[in-house]
C-alpha positions in Angstrom: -8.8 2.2 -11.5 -12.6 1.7 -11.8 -13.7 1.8 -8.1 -12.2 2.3 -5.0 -14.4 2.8 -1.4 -12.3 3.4 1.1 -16.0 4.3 3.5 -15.3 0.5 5.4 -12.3 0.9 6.0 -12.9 3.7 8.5 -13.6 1.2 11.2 -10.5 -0.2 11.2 -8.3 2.7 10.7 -7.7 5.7 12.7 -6.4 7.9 9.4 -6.4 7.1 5.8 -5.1 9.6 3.1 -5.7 8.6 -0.6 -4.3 9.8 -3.7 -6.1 8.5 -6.5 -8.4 8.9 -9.5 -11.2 6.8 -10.5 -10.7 6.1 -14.4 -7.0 7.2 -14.1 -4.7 4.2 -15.2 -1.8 3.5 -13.1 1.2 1.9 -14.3 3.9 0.2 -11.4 5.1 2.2 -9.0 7.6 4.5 -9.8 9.1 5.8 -6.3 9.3 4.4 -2.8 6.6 7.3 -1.6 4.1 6.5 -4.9 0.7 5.2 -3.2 -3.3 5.3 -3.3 -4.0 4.9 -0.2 -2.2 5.2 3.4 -3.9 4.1 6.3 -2.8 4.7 10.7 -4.4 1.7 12.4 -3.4 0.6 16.1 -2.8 -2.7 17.6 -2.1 -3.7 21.2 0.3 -6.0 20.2 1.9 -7.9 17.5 -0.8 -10.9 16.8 -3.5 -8.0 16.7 -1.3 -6.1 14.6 -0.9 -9.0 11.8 -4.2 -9.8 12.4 -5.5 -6.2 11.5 -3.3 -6.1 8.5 -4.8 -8.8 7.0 -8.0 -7.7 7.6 -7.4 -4.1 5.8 -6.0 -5.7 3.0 -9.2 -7.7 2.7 -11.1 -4.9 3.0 -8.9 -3.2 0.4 -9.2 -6.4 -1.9 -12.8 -6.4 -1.7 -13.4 -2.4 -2.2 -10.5 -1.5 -4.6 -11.8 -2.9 -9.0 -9.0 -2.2 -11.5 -10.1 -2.6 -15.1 
């Protein structure tokens, strides 16, 4: 992993725990609970809910660089 921000995704999200390196290589996941990030968002109902989903993982596209 070269870069990840995880700074604009605070709008969005009302918790986000990471568990990362920068420089560390990651291989596939090994275990169901293996992650870099969690995030706790809300949604008033289940449009807004997709809707913010897809906007997180576009924030996460845009902010995460593997090598």
């Amino acid at each position: 992993m070269v870069k990840f921000d995880v700074a604009p995704l605070r709008p969005e999200v009302q918790h986000i725990e990471t568990n990362f390196e920068i420089g560390r290589e990651y291989d596939e996941m090994d275990e169901s609970t293996d992650y870099i990030a969690m995030v706790q968002f809300d949604a008033p109902n289940d449009d807004a809910m997709q809707h913010k989903i897809e906007k997180i993982n576009r924030i996460i596209k845009h902010n995460l660089v593997w090598e």
